[in-house]
N, C-alpha and C positions, 0 to 999 in steps of 0.2 A: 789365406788371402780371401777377403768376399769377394762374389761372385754377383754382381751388378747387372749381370744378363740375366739372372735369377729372380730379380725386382720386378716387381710391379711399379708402374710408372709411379703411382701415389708412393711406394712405399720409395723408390730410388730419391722422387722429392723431399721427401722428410727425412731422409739420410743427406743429403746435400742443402738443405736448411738447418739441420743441426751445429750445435757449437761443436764438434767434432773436426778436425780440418780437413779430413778425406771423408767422403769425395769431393771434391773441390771442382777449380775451373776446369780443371786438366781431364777428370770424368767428363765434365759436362760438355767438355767438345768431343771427347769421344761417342760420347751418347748422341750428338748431336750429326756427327758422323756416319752413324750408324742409319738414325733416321733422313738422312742424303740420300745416303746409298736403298735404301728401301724406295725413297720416294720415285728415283730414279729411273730403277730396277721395276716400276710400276710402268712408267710412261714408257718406258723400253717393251714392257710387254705387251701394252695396246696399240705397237707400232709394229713388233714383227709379226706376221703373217696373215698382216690387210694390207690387199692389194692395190689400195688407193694410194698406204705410204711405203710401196714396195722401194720407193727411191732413200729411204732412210733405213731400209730393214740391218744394213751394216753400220750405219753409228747409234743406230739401237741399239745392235748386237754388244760393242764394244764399251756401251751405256753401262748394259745388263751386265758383262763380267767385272765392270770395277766395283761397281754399285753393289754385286754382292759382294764382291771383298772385303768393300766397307762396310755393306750391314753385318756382316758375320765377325771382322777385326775389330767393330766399332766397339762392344762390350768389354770385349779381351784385351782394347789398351784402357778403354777405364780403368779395369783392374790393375792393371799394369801401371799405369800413371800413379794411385792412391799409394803401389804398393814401394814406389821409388822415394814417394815424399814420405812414406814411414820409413824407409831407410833413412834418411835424410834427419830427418828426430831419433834415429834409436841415435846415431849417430852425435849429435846434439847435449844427448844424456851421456855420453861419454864421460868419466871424473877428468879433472882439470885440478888435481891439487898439484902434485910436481910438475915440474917444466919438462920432464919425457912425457905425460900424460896430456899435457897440453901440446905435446910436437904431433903426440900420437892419434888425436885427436881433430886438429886440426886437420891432420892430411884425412884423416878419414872423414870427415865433413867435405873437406874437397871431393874426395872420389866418390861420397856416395850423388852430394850435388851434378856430377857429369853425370853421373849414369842415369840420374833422375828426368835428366835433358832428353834421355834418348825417348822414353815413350811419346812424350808429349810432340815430338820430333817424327816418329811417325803417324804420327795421329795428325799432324800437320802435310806430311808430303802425300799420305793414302787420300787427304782432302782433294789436294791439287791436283791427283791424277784422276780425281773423279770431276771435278770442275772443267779440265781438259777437255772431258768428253760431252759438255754439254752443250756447249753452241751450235755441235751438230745434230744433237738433240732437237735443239728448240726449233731448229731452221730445219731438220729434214721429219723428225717424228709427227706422231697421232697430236695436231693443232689442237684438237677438243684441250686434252690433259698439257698444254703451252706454259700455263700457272703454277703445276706441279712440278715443270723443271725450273721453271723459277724460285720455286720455293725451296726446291732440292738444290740451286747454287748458292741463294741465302745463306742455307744453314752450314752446306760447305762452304762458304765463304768465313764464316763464323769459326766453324771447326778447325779449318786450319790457321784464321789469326791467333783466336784460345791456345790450339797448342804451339803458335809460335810465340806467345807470350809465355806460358808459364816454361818452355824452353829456357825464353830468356831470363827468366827469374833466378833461375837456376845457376847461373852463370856468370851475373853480376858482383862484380870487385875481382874476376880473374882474367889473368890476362898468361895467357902461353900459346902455342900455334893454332894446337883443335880446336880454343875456345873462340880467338879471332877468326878462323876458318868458320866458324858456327855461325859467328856473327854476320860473317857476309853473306850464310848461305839463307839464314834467317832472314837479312832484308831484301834476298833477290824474290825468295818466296812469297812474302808479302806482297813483294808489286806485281808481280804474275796473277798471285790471287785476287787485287782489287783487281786488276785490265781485265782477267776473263770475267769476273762477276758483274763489273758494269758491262763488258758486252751481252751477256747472257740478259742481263736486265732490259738492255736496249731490244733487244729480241721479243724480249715478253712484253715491253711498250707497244710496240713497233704492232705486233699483232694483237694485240687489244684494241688498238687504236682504229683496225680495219684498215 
């Protein structure tokens, strides 16, 4: 399995501009993930232990451990995601000449498609639980760096619709319990993630504006 934390930013770009299909979207919210939680895990650090923003030094604190979760998970579901959508193709190449081969084949296109759901899945919730922590970010941390947690709900904002998109891609033309279970929990997540990122953005208006 490549190792995407391994890359150089140039060289992960021209791995995801190739005609190749991984890394695809499903990397690039993880990667995107990753630089969230870094950007984060910065403005968390120019907040705990100045005493001017000693009134944020705990949702910095709780900033700084998601953020790293996410910069450190954010490589490892790339990998993760590329390595689900190559299950998904070895799958694909399955033969299809008799009608056992094609039952056989079938169902294993199904299972490896669910399981392909799952990174992308959490590469979407590690999103939102770093999104969570930023309005107390923006509104109690270091004002100087107020851009930089905008910028870090942006990309999480990004990261976890990416991966509830290629979730869903995943998933489409089935229908059994898990997978309508999926589907609701997919568009609960969505709307969670637009309401904290517009409030987070209102945040960073609001104090730009003076």
């Amino acid at each position: 399995m490549t190792n995407f934390g391994d890359m150089s930013i140039n060289e992960f770009s021209s791995a995801l501009s190739s005609d190749k299909p991984t890394p695809g979207g499903g990397s690039a919210s993880a990667v995107a993930l990753s630089q969230a939680g870094a950007l984060a895990s910065m403005v968390a650090n120019l907040t705990i232990g100045r005493e001017r923003y000693q009134s944020g030094w705990e949702a910095a604190e709780s900033a700084l451990e998601i953020g790293t979760k996410a910069m450190k998970n954010g490589h490892l579901l790339a990998d993760q995601d590329a390595a689900g959508y190559d299950a998904v193709m070895v799958a694909f190449r399955m033969p299809k000449d008799t009608e056992e081969e094609r039952k056989v084949r079938k169902l294993a296109i199904k299972n490896a498609s669910i399981n392909a759901a799952n990174p992308p899945m959490k590469i979407a919730e590690l999103s939102l639980e770093l999104l969570r922590t930023l309005p107390s970010l923006a509104t109690f941390g270091n004002s100087n760096a107020i851009t930089d947690v905008g910028v870090s709900a942006l990309l999480s904002s990004a990261a976890c619709k990416g991966g509830l998109f290629n979730a869903e891609i995943n998933i489409v033309g089935m229908e059994n319990q898990i997978v309508n279970d999926l589907r609701k929990e997919i568009s609960s997540m969505r709307e969670e993630c637009s309401k904290i990122a517009r409030e987070v953005m209102h945040l960073v208006h609001e104090s730009l504006s003076g």
